[in-house]
VOGULUM-537282 format. One record per residue (C-alpha): residue in three letters; x, y, z. Coordinates in Angstrom, 2 decimals, always signed. Layout:
+-----+---------+---------+---------+
|   r |      px |      py |      pz |
+-----+---------+---------+---------+
| ALA |       X |       Y |       Z |
...
+-----+---------+---------+---------+
END
This chain:
+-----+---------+---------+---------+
|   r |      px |      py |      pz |
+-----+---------+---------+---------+
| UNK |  +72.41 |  +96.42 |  +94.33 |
| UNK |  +73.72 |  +99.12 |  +95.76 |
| UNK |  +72.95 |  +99.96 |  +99.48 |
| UNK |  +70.20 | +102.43 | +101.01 |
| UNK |  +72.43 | +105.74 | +103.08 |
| UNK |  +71.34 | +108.24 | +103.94 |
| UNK |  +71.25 | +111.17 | +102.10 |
| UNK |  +74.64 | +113.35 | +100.59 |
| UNK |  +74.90 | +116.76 |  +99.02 |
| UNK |  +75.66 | +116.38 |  +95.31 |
| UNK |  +79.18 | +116.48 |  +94.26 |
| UNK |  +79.73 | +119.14 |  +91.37 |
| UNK |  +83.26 | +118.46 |  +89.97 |
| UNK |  +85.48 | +121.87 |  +88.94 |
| UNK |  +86.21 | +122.97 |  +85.35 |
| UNK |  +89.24 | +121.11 |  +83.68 |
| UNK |  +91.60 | +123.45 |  +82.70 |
| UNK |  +91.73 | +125.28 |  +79.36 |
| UNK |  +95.34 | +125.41 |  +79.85 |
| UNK |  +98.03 | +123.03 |  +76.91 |
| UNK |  +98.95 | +120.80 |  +79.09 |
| UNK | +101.83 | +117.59 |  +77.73 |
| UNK |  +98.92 | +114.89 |  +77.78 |
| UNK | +100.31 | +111.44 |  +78.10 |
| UNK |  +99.11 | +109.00 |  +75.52 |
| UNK |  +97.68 | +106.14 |  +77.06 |
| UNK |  +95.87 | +103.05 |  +76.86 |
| UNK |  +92.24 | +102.26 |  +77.51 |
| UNK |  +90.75 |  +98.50 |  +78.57 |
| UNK |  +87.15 |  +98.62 |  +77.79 |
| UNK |  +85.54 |  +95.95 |  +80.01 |
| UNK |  +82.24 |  +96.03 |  +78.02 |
| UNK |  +84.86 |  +93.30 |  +75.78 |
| UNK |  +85.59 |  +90.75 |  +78.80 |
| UNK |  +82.09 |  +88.68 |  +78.45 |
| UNK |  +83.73 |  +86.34 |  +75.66 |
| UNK |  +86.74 |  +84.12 |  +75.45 |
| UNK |  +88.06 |  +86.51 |  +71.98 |
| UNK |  +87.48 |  +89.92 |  +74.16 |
| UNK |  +89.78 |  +88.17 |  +77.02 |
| UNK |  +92.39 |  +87.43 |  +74.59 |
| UNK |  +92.21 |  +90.91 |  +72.65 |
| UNK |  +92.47 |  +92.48 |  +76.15 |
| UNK |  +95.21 |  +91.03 |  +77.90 |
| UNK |  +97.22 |  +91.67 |  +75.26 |
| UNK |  +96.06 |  +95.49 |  +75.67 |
| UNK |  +96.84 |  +95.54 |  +79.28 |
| UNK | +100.10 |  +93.63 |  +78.63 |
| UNK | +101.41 |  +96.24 |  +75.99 |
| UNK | +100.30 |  +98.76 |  +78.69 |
| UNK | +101.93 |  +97.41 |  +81.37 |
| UNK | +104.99 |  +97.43 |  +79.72 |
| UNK | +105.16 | +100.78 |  +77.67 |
| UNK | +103.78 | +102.98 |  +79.88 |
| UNK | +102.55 | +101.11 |  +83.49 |
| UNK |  +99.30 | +103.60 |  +83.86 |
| UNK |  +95.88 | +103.29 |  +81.48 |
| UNK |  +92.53 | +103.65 |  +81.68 |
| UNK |  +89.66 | +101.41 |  +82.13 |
| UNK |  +85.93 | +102.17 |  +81.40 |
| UNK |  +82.59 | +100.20 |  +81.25 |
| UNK |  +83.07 |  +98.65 |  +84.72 |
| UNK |  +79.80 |  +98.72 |  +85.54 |
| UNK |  +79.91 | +101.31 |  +88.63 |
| UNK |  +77.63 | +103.92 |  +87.82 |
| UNK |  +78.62 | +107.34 |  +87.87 |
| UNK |  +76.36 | +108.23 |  +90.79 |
| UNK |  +77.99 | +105.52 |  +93.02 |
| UNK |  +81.16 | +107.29 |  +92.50 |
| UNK |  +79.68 | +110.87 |  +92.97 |
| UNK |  +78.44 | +109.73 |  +96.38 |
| UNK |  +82.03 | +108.48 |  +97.18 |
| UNK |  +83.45 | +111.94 |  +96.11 |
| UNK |  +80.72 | +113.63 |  +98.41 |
| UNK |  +81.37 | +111.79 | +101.61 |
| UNK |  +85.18 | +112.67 | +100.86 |
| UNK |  +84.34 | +116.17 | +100.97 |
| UNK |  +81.95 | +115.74 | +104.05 |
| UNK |  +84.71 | +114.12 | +105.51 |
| UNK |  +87.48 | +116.79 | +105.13 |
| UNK |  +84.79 | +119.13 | +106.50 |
| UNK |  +84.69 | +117.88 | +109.74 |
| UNK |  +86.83 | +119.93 | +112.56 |
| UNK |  +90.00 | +118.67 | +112.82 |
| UNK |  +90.08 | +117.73 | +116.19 |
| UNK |  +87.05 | +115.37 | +115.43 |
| UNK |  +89.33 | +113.65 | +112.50 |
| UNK |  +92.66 | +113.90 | +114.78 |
| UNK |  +90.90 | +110.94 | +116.98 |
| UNK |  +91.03 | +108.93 | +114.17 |
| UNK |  +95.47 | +109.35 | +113.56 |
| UNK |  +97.19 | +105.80 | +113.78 |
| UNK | +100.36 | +105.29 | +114.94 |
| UNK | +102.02 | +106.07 | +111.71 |
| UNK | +105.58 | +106.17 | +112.70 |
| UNK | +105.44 | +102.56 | +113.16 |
| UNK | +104.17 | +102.41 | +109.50 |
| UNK | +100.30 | +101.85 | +110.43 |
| UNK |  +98.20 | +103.87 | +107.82 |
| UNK |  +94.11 | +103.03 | +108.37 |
| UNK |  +92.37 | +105.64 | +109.82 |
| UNK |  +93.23 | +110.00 | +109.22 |
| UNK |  +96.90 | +111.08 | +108.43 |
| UNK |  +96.97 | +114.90 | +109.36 |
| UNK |  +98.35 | +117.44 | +106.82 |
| UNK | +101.91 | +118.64 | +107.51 |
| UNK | +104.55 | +116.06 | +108.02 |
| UNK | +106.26 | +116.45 | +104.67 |
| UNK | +108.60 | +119.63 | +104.41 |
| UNK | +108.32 | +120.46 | +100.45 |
| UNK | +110.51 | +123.93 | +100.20 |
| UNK | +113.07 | +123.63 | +102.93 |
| UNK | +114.32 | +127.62 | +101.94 |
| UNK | +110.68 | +128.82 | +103.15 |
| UNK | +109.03 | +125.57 | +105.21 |
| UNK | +106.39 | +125.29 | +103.15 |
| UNK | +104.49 | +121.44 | +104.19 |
| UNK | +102.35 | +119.58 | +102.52 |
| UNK |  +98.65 | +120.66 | +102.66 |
| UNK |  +97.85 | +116.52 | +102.21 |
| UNK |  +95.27 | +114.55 | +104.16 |
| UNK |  +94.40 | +111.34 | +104.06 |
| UNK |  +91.48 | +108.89 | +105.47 |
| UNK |  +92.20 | +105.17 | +104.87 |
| UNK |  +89.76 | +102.70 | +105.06 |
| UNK |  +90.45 |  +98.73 | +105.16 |
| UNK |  +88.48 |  +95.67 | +103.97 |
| UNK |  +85.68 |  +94.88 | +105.45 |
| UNK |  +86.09 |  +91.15 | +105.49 |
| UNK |  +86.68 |  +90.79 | +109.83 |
| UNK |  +90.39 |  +91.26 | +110.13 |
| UNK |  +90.65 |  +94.76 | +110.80 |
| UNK |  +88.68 |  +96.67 | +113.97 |
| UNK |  +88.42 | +100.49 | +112.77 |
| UNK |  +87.16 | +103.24 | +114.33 |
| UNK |  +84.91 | +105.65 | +112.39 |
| UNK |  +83.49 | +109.26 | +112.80 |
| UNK |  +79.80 | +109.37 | +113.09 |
| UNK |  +79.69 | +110.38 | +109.16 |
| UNK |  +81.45 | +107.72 | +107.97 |
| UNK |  +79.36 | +104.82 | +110.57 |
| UNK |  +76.23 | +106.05 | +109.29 |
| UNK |  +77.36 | +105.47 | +105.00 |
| UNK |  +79.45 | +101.71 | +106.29 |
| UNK |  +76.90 |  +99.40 | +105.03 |
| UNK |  +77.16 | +101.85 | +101.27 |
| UNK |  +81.36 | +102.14 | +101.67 |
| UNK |  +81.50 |  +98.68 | +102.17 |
| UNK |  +79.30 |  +97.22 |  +98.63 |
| UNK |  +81.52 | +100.23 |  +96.91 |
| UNK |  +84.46 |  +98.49 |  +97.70 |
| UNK |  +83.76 |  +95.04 |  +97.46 |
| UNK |  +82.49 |  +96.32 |  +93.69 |
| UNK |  +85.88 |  +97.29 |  +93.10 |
| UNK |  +87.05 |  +93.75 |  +93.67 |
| UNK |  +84.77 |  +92.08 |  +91.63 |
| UNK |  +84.31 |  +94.79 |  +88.59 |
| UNK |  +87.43 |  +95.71 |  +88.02 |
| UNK |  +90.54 |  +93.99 |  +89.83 |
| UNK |  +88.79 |  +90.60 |  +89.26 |
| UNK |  +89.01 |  +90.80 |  +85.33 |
| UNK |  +92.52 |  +92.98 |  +85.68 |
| UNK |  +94.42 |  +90.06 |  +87.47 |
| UNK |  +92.23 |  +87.60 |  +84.86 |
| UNK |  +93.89 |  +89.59 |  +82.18 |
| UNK |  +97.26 |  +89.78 |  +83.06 |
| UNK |  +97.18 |  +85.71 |  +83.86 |
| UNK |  +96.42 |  +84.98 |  +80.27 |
| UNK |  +98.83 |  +87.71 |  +79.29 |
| UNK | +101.45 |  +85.89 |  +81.20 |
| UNK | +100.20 |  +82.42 |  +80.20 |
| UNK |  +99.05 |  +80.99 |  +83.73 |
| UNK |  +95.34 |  +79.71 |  +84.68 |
| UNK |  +92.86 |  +82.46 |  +84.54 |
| UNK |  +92.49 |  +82.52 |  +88.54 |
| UNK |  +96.31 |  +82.46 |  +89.29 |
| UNK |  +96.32 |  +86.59 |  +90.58 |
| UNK |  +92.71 |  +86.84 |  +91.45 |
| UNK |  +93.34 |  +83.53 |  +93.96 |
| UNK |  +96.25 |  +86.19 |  +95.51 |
| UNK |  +94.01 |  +89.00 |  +95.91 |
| UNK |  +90.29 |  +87.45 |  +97.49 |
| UNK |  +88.76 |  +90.10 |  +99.11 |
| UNK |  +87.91 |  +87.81 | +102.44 |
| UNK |  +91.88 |  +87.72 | +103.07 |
| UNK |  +93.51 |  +89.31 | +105.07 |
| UNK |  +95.40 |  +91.92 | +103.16 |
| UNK |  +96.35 |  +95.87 | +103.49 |
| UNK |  +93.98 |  +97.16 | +100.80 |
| UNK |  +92.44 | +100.35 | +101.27 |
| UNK |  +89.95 | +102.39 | +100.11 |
| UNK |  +91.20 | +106.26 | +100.57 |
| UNK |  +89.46 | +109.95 | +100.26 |
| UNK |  +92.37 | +112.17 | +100.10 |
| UNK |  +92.88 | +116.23 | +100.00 |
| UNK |  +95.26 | +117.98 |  +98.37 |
| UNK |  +94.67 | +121.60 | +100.04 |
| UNK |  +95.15 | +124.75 |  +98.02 |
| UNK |  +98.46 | +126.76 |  +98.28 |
| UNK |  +98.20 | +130.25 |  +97.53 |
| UNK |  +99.45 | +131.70 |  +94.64 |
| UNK | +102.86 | +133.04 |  +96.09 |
| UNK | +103.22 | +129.69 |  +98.08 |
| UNK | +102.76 | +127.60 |  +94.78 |
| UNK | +105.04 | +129.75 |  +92.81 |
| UNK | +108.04 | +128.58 |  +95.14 |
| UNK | +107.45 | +124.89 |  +94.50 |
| UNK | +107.91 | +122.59 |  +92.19 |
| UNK | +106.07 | +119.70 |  +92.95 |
| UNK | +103.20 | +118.81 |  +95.81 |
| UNK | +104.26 | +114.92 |  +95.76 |
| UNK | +107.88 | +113.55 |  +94.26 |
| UNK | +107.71 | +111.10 |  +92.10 |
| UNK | +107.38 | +107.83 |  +93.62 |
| UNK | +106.17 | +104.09 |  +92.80 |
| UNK | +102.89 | +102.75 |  +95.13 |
| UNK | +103.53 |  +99.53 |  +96.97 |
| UNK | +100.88 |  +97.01 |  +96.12 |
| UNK |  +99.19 |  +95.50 |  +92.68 |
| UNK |  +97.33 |  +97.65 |  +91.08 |
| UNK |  +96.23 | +101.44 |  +92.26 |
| UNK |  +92.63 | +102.56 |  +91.31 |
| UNK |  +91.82 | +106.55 |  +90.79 |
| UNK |  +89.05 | +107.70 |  +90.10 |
| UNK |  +88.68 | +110.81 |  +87.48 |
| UNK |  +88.34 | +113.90 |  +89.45 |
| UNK |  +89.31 | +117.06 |  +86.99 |
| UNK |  +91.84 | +118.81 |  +88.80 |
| UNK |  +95.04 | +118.27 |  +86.65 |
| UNK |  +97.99 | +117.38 |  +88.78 |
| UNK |  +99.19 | +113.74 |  +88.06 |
| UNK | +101.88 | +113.20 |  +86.16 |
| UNK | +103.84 | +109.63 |  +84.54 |
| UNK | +107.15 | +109.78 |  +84.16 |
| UNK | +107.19 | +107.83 |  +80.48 |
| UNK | +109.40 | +104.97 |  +80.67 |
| UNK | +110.25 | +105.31 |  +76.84 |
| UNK | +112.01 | +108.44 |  +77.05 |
| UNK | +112.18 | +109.18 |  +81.12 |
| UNK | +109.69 | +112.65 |  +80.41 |
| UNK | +107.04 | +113.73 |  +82.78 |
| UNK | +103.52 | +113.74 |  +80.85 |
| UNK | +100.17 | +115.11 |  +82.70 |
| UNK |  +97.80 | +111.99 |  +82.69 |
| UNK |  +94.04 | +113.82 |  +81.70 |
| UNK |  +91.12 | +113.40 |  +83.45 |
| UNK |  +88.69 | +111.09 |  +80.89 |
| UNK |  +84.95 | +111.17 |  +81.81 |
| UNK |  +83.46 | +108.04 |  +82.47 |
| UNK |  +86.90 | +105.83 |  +83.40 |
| UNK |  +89.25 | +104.78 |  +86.07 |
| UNK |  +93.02 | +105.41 |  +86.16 |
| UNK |  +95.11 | +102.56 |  +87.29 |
| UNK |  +98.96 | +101.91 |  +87.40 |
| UNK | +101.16 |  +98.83 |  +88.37 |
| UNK | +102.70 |  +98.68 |  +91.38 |
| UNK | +105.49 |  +97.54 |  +93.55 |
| UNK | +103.62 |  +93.68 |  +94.37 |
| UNK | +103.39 |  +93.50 |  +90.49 |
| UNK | +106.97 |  +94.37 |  +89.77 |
| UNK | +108.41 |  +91.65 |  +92.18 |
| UNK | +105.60 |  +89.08 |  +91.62 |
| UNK | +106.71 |  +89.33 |  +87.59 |
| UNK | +110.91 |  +89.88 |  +87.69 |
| UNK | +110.26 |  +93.00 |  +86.72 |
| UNK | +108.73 |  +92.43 |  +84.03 |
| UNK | +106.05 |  +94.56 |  +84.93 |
| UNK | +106.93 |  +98.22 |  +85.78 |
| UNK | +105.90 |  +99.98 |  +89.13 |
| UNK | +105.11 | +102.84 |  +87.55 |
| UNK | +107.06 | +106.31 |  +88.90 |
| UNK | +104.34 | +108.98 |  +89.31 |
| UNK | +104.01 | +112.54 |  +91.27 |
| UNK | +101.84 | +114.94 |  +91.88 |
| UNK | +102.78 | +118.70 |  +89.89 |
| UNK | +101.22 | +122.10 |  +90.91 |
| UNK |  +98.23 | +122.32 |  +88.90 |
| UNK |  +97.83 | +124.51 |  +86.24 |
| UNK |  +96.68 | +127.90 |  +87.14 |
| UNK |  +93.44 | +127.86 |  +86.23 |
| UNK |  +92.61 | +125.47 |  +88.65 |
| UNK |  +95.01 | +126.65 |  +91.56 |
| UNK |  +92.12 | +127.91 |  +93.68 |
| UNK |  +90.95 | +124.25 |  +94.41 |
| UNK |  +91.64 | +121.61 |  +96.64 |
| UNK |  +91.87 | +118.56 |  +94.93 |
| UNK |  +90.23 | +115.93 |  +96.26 |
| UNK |  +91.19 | +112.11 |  +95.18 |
| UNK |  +89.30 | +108.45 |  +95.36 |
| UNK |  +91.34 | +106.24 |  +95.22 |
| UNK |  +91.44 | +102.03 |  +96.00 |
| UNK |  +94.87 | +100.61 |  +96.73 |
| UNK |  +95.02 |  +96.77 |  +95.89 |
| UNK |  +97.31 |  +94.52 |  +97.49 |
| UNK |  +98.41 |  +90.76 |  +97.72 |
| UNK |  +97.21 |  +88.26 | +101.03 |
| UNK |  +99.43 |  +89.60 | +103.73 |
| UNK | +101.22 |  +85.62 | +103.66 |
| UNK | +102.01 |  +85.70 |  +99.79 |
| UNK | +105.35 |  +85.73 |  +99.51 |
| UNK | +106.89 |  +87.93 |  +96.55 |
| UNK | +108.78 |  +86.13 |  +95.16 |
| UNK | +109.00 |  +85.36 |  +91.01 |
| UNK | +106.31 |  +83.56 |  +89.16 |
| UNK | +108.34 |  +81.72 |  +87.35 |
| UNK | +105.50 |  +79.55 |  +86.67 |
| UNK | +104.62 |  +81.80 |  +83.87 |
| UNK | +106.17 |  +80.64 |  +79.83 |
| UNK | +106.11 |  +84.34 |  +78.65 |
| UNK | +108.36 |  +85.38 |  +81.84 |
| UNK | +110.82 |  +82.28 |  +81.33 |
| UNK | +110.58 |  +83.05 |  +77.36 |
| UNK | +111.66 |  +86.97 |  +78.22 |
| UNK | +114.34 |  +86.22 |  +80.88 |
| UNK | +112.38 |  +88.06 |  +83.82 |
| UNK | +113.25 |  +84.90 |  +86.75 |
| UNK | +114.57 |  +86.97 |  +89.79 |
| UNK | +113.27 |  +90.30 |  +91.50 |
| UNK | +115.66 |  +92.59 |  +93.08 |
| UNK | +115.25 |  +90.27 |  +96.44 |
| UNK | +116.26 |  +87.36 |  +94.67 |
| UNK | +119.02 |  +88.76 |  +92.25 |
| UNK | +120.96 |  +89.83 |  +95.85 |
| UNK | +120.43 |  +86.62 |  +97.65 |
| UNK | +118.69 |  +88.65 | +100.42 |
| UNK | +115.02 |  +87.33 | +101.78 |
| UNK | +112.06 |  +87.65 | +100.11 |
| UNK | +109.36 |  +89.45 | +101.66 |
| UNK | +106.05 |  +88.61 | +102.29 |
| UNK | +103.56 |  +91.38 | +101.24 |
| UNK | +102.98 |  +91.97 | +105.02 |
| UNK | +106.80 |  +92.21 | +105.52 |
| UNK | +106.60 |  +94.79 | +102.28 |
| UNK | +104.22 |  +96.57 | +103.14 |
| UNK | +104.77 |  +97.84 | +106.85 |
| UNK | +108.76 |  +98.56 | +105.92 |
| UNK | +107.83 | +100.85 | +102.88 |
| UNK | +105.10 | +102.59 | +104.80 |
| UNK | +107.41 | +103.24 | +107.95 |
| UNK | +109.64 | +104.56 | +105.43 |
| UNK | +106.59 | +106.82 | +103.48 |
| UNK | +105.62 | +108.27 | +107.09 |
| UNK | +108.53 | +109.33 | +108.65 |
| UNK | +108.29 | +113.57 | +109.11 |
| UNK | +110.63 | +114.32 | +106.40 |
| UNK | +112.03 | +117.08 | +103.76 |
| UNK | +112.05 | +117.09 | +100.30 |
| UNK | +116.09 | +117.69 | +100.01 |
| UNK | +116.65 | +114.91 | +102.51 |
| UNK | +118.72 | +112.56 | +100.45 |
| UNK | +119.60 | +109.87 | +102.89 |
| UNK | +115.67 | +109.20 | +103.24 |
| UNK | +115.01 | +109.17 |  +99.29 |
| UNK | +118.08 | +106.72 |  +99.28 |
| UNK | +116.97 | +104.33 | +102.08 |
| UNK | +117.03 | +101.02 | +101.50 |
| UNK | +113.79 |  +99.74 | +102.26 |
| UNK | +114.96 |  +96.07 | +103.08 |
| UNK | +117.77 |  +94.31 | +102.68 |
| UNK | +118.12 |  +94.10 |  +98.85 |
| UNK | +115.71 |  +96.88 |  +98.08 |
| UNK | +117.18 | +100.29 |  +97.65 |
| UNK | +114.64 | +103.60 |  +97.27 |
| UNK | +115.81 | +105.77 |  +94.43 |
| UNK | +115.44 | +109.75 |  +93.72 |
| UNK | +113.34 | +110.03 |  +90.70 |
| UNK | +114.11 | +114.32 |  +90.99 |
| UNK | +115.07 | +117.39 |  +92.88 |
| UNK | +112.33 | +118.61 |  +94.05 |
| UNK | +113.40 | +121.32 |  +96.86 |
| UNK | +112.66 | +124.34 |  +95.61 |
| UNK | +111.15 | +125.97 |  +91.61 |
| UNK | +113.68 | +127.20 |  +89.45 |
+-----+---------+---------+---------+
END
């Protein structure tokens, strides 16, 4: 049952926009099917044919009322309200890749011809399981005991029966990816309000993009709908940017980095970004909930080449193993991408969108993105 917190404004979400927008077409898992052995089946094969066409899709009926999220969206906002010295106690050391706690807005340069920075803040929070001391605002202490059942119901409603589904996809016993991901491991999960503050019309008309397009690091990512239309897929069938729509009543999720190494490739980490919304809804901030998933810190990711259907296809080696180089372990991963994602950088800085990451793992430029036509 959810817990008792004391009490939050309510959330009121903003129009969608009336504008056209170049939906992307994709896939939803309905959960309300995973109570029977046929519904399994039916749906890994959904999520499998997901996973490889387009690497984002929806899921719905996963038994987290709407209310539960609407108090999650108001404490965001609460949050972000707070002066920013109060957050600023809260910054961790994020050159050396640490990322639980606030990440101030401004270290991205995104028009190098005006210096226009990002307008991005973030507030990470980790598992609750022991292994992580974190500080929290006043706000935040007082809703823990509520933050923490939200989270853990993440686990067990919907990454639980994702990482179910993709083991039968793949052919391996039902508990091979959940027994990788228990929530009383240690591992870098997060749960994350983040702000995407407003430009003004003559700022946003010089930019392109808020976010490049870029792949996330762990399993699977977790967003929940908020209707401010900025997301965007690049489809892997024809390499085109599609909007990804808000749908009422669902999560978004995409594959991941973890995913992509743990299956050969197999499965895509799936290139996103974040597009100037449409003007209609330009006035906003847009505010994000989002979960970030990730294997124990000690798994290793390396090919499961336990699995028939990737021996059958040919996926064997990951990028790591294909160059002889070390393979990671998700700890390893993890804190050499995010050094990399924190440095203060600029959009038109080439030799940090072509870093390699670790020795057989090369970052690639997905677009320009320095400055609008």
């Amino acid at each position: 049952m959810p817990v008792p917190a004391p009490q939050l404004g309510s959330y009121q979400y903003v129009p969608e926009t009336k504008e056209n927008l170049d939906w992307a077409d994709l896939a939803t898992i309905d959960l309300s099917k995973y109570g029977t052995p046929e519904g399994k089946k039916e749906l890994a094969q959904e999520l499998l044919d997901a996973l490889r066409n387009k690497g984002f899709f929806y899921v719905k009926n996963f038994n987290i009322s709407q209310e539960r999220v609407d108090r999650q969206f108001a404490l965001g906002r609460e949050f972000y309200e707070l002066p920013l010295e109060e957050k600023l106690k809260y910054v961790p050391d994020l050159d050396a890749g640490k990322f639980n706690g606030y990440t101030p807005a401004g270290r991205y340069v995104i028009n190098p011809q005006s210096g226009l920075k990002d307008q991005i803040e973030i507030w990470n929070m980790p598992k609750f399981n022991g292994h992580f001391p974190q500080a929290y605002p006043a706000l935040i202490q007082s809703h823990l005991a509520e933050i923490e059942e939200f989270a853990r119901s993440l686990h067990s409603e919907v990454l639980d029966p994702l990482f179910v589904l993709l083991a039968i996809a793949l052919e391996l016993p039902e508990d091979y990816f959940t027994n990788l991901h228990v929530y009383e491991q240690k591992s870098e999960d997060h749960l994350r309000y983040m702000k995407y503050g407003k430009y003004t019309p003559e700022e946003n008309a010089k930019l392109n993009l808020w976010t490049p397009g870029h792949t996330d690091l762990g399993s699977f990512t977790l967003l929940f709908r908020q209707p401010v239309a900025a997301l965007q897929i690049r489809d892997p069938a024809h390499n085109e940017w599609k909007w990804v729509k808000p749908q009422d009543g669902t999560l978004t999720v995409n594959a991941c980095d973890a995913l992509s190494f743990l299956t050969g490739g197999y499965v895509r980490s799936t290139i996103h970004r974040v597009n100037v919304p449409p003007k209609d809804q330009q006035h906003v901030d847009r505010l994000g909930l989002l979960y970030f998933s990730r294997p124990h810190n000690d798994v290793t990711l390396a090919t499961v080449v336990e699995s028939p259907v990737l021996q059958r296809e040919g996926y064997t080696k990951n990028e790591f193993e294909q160059t002889g180089n070390h393979v990671p372990t998700m700890e390893e991963w993890t804190f050499a991408k995010q050094k990399w994602q924190r440095q203060i950088k600029r959009s038109d800085d080439k030799n940090h969108r072509n870093a390699v990451i670790l020795p057989g793992f090369q970052e690639k430029v997905y677009e320009d993105v320095s400055v609008a036509a």
